[in-house]
N, C-alpha and C positions, 0 to 999 in steps of 0.2 A: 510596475516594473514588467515588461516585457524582454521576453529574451528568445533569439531563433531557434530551433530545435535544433537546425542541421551545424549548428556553432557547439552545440555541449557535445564531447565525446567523452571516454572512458575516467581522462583527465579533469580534475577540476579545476573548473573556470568561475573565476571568479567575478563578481559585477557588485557595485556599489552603487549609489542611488538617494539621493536626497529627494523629498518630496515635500512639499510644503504642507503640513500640516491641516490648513483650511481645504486645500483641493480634494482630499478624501470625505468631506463633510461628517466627522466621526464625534464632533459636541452632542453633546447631548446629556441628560439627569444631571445636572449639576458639574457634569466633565467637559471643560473646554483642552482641547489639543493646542500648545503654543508651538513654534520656532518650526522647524523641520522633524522629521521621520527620518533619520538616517540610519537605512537598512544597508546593509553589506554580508550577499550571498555567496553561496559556491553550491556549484551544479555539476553536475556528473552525470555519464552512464551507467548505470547497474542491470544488467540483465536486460531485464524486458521495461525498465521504466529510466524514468529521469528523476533522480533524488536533490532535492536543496537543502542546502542545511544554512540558516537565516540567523542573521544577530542583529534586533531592531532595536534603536534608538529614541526616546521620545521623551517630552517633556508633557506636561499637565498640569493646567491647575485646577481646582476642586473645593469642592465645602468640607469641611470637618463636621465626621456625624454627630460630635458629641458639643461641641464647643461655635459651631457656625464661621470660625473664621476659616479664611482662603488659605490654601495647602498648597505648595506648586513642588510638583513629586518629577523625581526622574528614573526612569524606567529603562530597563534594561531587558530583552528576552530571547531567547533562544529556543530555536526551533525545527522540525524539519518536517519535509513533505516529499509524499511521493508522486509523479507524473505518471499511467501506461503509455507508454511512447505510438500503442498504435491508434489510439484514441484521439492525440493531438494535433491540431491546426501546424501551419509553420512556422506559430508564433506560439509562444506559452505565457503566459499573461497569470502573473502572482501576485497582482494588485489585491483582488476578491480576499484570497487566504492569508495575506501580511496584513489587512486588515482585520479580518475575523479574529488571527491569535490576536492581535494585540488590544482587541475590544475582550475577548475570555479571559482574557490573563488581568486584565485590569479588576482590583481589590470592588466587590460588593460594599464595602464601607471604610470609609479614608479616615484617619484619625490624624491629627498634626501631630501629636507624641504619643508613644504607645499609651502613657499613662493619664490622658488627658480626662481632667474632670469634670468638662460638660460646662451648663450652666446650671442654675439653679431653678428649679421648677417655680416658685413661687416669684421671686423676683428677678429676675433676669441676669442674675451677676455672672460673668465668666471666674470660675470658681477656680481659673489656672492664674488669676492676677489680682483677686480681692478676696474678701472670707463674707460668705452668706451674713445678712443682719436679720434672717428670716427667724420667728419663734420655732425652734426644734421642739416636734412633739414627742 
């Protein structure tokens, strides 16, 4: 998402923005990005910077850490950043940092239900749709 410097004044403007989800190349540990990234910002003057303030859109699907089955999560996050305005090009480009939050903000481990009980160490059973036939010691 690029946006002109000399287009934000005092007022916020605002800009929407679908991005296809592959073209960021953000898959990766088990996290595949599906459908679009549909960010929708607003940008302003404040002083001596240019402030955004970002609400991104995104879908996912993922492994479950406990259980191995696929999770397809939707995602919602809120954000905001600030520009020095005497620092910037004539263009401002918030590809780089709508991508970073939404890679920090994504969960270190996915569960498909909060309460989900794995499988079973000894024989393999998903312990969320059959009971263990393993000898309890």
């Amino acid at each position: 998402m690029k946006i002109a410097v000399r287009e934000i004044s005092d007022e916020k403007v605002r800009i929407q923005e679908n991005i296809p989800a592959s073209a960021w190349e953000m898959d990766g540990n088990g996290i595949v990005f599906v459908d679009s990234i549909n960010i929708d910002c607003e940008c302003f003057r404040a002083g001596p910077e240019i402030m955004v303030e970002a609400k991104v859109a995104t879908q996912s699907e993922s492994i479950c850490s406990r259980c191995l089955k696929t999770v397809r999560q939707s995602n919602l996050q809120d954000f905001k950043c600030s520009y020095p305005i005497d620092s910037q090009e004539a263009i401002l480009d918030l590809d780089k940092d709508i991508r970073e939050e939404i890679l920090l903000d994504f969960p270190m481990r996915v569960l498909c239900v909060s309460d989900c009980k794995g499988i079973c160490p000894g024989c393999g059973v998903d312990l969320n749709s059959q009971s263990c036939k393993c000898e309890k010691k």
